[in-house]
C-alpha positions in Angstrom: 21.8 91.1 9.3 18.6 91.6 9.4 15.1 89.3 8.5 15.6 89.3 4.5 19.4 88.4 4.9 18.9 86.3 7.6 16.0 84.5 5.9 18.2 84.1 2.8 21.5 82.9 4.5 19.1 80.0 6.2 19.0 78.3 2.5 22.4 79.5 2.2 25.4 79.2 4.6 24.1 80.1 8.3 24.9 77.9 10.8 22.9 79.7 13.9 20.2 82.4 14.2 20.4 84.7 16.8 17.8 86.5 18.0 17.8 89.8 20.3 16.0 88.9 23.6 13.2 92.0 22.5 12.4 91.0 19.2 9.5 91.3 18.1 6.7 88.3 17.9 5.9 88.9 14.5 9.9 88.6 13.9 10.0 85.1 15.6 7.0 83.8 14.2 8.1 84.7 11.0 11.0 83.4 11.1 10.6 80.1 13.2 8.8 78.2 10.8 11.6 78.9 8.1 13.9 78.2 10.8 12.1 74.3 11.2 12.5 73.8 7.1 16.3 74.1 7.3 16.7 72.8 10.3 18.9 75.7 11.3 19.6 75.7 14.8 18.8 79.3 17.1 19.2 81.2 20.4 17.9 84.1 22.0 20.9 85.9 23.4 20.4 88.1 26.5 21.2 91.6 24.4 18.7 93.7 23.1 18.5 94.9 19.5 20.3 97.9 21.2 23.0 96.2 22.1 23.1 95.1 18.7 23.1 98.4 16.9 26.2 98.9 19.1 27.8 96.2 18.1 27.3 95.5 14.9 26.5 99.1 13.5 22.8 98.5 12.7 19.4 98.0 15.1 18.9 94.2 14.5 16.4 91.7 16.1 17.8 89.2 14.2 21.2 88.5 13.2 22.6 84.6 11.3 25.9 83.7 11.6 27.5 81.9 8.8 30.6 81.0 10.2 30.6 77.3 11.4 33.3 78.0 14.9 31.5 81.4 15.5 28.8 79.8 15.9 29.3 76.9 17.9 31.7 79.2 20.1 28.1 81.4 20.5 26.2 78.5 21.1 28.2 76.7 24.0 28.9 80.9 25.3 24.6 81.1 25.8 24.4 77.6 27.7 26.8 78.6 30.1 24.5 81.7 30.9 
């Protein structure tokens, strides 16, 4: 959670980025060129980094996930919206 973990987990194990629908530019255009390297896919989810925070415990713009189901269960859950 996070840009460092998230940039580390894209050489590692994630199987989707998400990012908050208010991150920042700098965020995405930092990250979408590492993003095109791996080939990892990503989605910008309708929450904001708020929601997030709530969520998860921590104000995020950008979160990975590393868990292959989770995250095509997130994936086909943001193309139905």
């Amino acid at each position: 959670m996070g840009f460092d973990p998230v940039e580390n987990s894209l050489y590692e194990d994630a199987f989707l980025v998400v990012f908050a629908k208010d991150a920042s530019k700098n965020t995405i255009d930092r990250m979408l060129p590492k993003l095109e390297d791996t080939g990892v896919e990503f989605i910008t989810a309708n929450v904001t980094m708020d929601d997030l925070g709530i969520v998860l415990g921590k104000y995020l713009a950008v979160i990975s996930i590393t868990d292959k189901g989770l995250a095509n269960q997130v994936k086909k859950l943001s193309e139905e919206k």
